[in-house]
C-alpha positions in Angstrom: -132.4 -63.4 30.2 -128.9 -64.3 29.1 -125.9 -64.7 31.3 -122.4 -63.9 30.1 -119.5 -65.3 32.1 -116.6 -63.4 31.8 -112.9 -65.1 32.4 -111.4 -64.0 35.5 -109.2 -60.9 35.1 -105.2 -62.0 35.0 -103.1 -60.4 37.0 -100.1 -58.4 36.0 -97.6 -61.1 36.9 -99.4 -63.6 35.0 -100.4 -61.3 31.9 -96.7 -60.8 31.7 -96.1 -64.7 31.8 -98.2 -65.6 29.0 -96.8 -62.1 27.0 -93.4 -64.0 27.4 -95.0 -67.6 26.5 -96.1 -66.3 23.5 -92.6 -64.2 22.5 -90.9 -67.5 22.8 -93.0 -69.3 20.7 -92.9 -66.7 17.5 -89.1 -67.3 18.2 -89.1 -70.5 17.6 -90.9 -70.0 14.5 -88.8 -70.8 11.1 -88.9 -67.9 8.7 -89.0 -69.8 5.1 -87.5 -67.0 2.6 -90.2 -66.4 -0.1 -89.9 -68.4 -3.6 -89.1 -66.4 -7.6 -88.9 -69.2 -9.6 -89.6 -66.7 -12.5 -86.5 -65.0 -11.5 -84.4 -67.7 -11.3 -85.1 -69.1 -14.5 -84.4 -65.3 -15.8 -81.3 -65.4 -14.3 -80.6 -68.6 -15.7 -81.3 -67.7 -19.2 -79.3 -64.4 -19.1 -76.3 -66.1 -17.7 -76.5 -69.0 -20.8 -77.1 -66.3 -23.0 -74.0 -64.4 -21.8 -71.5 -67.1 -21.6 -72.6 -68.0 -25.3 -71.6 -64.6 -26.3 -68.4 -64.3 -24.2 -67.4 -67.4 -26.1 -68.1 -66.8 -29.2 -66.3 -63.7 -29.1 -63.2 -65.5 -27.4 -63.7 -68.6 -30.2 -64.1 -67.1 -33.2 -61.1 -66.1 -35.1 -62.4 -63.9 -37.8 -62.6 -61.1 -34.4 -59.0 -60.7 -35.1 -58.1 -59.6 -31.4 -54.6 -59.2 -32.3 -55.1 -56.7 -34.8 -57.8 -55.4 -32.6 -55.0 -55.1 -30.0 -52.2 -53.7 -32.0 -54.5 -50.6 -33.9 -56.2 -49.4 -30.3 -53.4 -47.4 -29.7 -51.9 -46.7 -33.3 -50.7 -42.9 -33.2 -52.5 -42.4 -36.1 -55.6 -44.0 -34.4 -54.9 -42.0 -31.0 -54.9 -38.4 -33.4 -57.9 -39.6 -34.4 -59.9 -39.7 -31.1 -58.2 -36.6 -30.0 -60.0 -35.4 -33.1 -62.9 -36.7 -32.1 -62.8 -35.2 -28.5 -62.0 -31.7 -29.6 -64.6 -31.8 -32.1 -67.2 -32.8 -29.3 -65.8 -30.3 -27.1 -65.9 -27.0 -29.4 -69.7 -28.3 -30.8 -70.9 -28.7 -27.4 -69.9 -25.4 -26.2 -71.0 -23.6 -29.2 -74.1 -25.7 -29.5 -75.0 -25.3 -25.6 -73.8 -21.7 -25.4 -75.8 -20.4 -28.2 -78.4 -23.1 -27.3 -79.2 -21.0 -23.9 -79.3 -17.6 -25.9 -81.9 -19.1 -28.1 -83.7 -20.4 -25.3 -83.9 -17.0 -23.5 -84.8 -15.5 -26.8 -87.7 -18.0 -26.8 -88.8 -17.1 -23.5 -88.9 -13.1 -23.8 -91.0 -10.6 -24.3 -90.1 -9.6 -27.6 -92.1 -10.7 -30.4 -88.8 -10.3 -32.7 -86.6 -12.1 -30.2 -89.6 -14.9 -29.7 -89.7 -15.4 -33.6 -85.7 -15.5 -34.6 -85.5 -18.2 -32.2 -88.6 -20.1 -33.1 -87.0 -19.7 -36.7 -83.6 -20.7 -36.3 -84.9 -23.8 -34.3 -87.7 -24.9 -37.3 -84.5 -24.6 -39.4 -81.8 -26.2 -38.2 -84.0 -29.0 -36.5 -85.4 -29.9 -40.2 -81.9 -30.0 -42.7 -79.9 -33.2 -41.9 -76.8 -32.8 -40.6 -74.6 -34.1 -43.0 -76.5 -31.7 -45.4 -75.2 -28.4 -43.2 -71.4 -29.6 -43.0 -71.2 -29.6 -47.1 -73.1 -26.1 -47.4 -70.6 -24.7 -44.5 -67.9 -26.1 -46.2 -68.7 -24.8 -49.3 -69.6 -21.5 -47.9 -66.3 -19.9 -49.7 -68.9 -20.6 -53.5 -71.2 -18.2 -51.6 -69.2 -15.6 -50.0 -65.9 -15.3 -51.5 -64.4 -13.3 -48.8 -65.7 -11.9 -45.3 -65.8 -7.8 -44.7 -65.7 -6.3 -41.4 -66.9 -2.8 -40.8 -70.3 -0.7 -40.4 -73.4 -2.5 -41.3 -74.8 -1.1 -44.5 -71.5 1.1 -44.7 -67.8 1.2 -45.6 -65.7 -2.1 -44.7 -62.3 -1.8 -42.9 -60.9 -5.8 -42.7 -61.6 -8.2 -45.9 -60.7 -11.7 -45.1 -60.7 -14.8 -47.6 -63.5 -17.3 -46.4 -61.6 -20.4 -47.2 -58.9 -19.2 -44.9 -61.1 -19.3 -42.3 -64.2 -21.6 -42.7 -61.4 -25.1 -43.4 -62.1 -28.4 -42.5 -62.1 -28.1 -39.1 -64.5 -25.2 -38.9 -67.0 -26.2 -41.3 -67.3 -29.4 -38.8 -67.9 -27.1 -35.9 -70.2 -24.7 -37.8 -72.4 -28.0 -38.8 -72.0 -29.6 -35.5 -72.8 -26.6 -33.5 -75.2 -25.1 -35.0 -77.4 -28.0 -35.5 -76.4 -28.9 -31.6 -77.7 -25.2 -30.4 -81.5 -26.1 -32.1 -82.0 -29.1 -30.2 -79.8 -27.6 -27.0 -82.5 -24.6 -27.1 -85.2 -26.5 -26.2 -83.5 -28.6 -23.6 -82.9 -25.5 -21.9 -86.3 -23.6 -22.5 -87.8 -27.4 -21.0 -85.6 -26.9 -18.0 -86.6 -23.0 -17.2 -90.5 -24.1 -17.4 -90.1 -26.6 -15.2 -88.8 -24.7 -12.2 -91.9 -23.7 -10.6 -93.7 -20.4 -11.3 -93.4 -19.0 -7.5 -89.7 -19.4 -7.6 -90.2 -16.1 -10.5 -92.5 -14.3 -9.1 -90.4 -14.4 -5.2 -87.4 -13.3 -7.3 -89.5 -10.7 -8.5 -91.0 -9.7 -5.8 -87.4 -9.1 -3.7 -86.7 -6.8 -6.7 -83.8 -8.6 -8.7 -83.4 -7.8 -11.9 -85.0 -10.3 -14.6 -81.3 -11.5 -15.8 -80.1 -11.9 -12.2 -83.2 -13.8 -11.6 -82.3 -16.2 -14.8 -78.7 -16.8 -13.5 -78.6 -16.8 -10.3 -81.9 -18.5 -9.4 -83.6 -19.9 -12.2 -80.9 -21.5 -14.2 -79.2 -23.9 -10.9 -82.8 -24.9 -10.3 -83.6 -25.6 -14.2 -80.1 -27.9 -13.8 -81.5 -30.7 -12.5 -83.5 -31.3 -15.1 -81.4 -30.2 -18.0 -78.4 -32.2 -16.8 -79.7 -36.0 -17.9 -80.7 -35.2 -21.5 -77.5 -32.3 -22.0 -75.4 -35.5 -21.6 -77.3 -37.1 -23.5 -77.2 -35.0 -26.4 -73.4 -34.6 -26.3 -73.3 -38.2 -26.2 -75.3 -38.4 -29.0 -72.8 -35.6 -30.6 -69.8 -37.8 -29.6 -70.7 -40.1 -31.9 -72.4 -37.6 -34.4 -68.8 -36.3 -35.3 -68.2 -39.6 -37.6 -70.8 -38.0 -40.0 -67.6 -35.4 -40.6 -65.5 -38.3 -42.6 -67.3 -36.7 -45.6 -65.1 -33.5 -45.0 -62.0 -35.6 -45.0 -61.5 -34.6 -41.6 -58.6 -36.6 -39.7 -61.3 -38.2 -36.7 -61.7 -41.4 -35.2 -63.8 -43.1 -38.0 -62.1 -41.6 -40.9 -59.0 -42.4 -39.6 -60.5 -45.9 -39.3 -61.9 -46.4 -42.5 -58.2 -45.1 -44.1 -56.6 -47.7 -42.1 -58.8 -50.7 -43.3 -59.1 -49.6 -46.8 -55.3 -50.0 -47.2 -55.2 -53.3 -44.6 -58.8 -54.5 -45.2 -59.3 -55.8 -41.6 -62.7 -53.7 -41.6 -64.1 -55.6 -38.7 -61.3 -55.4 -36.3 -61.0 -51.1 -37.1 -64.7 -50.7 -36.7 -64.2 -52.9 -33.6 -61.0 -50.4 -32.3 -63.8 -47.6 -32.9 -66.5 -49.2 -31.1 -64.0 -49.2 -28.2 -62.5 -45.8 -28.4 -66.0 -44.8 -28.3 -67.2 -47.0 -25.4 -64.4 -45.5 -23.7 -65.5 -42.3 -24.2 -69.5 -42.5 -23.6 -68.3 -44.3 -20.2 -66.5 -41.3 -19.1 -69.0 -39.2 -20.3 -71.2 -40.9 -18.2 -69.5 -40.6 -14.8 -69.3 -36.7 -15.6 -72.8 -36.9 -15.4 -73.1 -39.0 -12.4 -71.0 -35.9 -10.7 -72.8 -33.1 -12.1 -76.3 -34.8 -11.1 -75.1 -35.3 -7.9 -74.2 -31.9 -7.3 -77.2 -30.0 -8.8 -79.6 -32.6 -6.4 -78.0 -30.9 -3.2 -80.8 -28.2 -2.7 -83.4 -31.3 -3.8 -82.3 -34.4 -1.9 -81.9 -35.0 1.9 -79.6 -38.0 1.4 -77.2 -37.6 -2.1 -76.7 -40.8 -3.8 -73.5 -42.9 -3.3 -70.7 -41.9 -5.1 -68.9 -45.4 -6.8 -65.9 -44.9 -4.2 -68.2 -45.0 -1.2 -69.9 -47.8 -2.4 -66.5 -50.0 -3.0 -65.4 -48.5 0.4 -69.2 -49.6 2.1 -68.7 -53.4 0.6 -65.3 -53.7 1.5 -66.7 -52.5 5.3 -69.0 -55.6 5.0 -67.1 -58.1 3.8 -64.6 -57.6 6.4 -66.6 -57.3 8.9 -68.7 -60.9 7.8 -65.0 -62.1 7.9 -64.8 -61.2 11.3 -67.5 -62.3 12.7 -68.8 -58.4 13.5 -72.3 -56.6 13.0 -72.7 -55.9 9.1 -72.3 -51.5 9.1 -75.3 -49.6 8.4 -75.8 -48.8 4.7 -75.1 -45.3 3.3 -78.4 -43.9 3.5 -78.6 -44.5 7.6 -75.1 -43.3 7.8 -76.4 -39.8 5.9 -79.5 -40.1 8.5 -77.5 -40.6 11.4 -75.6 -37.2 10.8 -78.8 -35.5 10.0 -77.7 -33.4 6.5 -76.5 -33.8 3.3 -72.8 -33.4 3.5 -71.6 -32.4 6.5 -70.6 -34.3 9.5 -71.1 -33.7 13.3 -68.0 -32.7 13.9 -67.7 -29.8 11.1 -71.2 -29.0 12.3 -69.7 -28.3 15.5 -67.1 -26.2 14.3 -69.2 -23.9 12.5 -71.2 -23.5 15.5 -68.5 -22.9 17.4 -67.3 -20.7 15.4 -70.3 -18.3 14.5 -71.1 -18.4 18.8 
């Protein structure tokens, strides 16, 4: 038979001396920070890289910076991105308006409804783009004139086609009714993805099927068709330069008329490569704002917006300056209060004001 000797049971006094041995000696430990050479070497490449290109484009005199400078806001140059904007803007709403209808249609019932759509989408989606803008603006050789009145029956108004389909509306025409094909299906994509009990609760409270759409469907479906609508007017922002074969006065025709008579093609493309930077960038924050807003119902702690962040980092670096405890980041800030937007104190007041 085996005996076992067992240590002698410490006390609580000393079982709390050797807990506070050990604390100090994992104190006194020093915490190495972890190696990335990989990263580093990145990093180094990148920033080579980089200051090569920043130099060459400071260096190199065929840039023509001057010029560059003195065309970015020639009136004529300025017309032509106001051109450009309005043509983005009245394709976009046409393309996105009727884009929803079609998407709807898609999504009904109706075998008629169902089949327009799924037509006008196979269409549209398969004739290039530049190919619709010359057959609208030639639509006056097809139709001569316009007549409003009963279908099938006597016409009251007769109006010239040319007078009406010009430069200017052929370009939207082309532009928005290609932009409704693709907008269709960025739509219908959006209503499937909501999920399928969110329709059939709607359903079962009794709202009516278009109430259901609008009001409950539709800001769900937002979060997803947000990122790739912006996307697609992005990608129309810089679709309108296909219209220079209209003779239409935007950005990039108005570019190429400029260099054809100065011949400094590389520093006008490089005034519409800026103009349209310009552009996409505030494009871009439009979306940050509209994402942010559609993710309230979705997201316990919204995103920063760029103006917290600045104000966060200036926080820090003052407070490093100082000598002071770094402030807790956004996101604890957002957990501290406990919601998304709303603060202790209007919390308060709305419970103060419903008791």
């Amino acid at each position: 038979m085996t005996t076992v000797s067992l240590p002698p049971a410490r006390t609580a006094p000393q079982a709390a001396t050797a807990g506070g041995t050990r604390r100090t000696e994992l104190e006194g430990l020093r915490v190495l920070p972890a190696r990335h050479p990989g990263r580093w070497l990145a990093t180094g490449v990148v920033a080579v890289l980089l200051a090569m290109v920043v130099h060459s484009l400071a260096t190199n005199p065929h840039w023509d910076w001057a010029v560059v400078a003195k065309y970015l806001t020639w009136p004529s140059i300025l017309e032509g991105v106001w051109g450009t904007v309005r043509l983005t803007a009245a394709a976009a709403a046409v393309g996105f308006g009727l884009g929803t209808v079609l998407a709807l249609m898609r999504l009904s019932r109706s075998p008629l409804l169902q089949s327009v759509a799924w037509l006008y989408v196979w269409v549209f989606r398969s004739v290039p783009l530049i190919l619709q803008l010359l057959l609208w603006y030639n639509l006056a050789y097809l139709y001569p004139a316009l007549t409003v009145g009963v279908p099938f029956g006597p016409g009251f108004a007769h109006l010239e086609t040319s007078s009406i389909v010009g430069k200017f509306g052929a370009a939207i025409l082309g532009l928005g009714l290609s932009q409704a094909a693709y907008s269709s299906e960025i739509v219908r994509a959006g209503i499937l993805g909501v999920d399928q009990g969110q329709h059939e609760a709607a359903a079962a409270l009794g709202i009516p099927r278009a109430r259901q759409q609008w009001r409950i469907v539709l800001p769900q479906a937002m979060r997803t068709i947000v990122p790739t609508s912006v996307n697609e007017i992005i990608g129309l922002l810089k679709g309108t330069s296909v219209v220079y074969v209209l003779a239409y006065g935007e950005l990039f025709y108005t570019v190429g008329v400029i260099y054809g008579r100065n011949l400094k093609v590389v520093a006008l493309l490089l005034v519409a490569g800026i103009w349209y930077l310009i552009l996409t960038t505030l494009l871009t924050v439009v979306q940050f704002y509209l994402e942010r807003y559609y993710a309230r119902g979705a997201l316990r702690i919204l995103p920063p917006t760029p103006l917290q962040k600045a104000r966060w980092a200036v926080q820090v670096g003052w407070a490093q300056l100082r000598g002071r405890p770094v402030p807790a980041g956004w996101a604890a800030g957002n957990r501290a209060r406990g919601h998304l937007t709303r603060t202790a104190r209007s919390t308060r007041r709305e419970i103060g004001g419903a008791l």
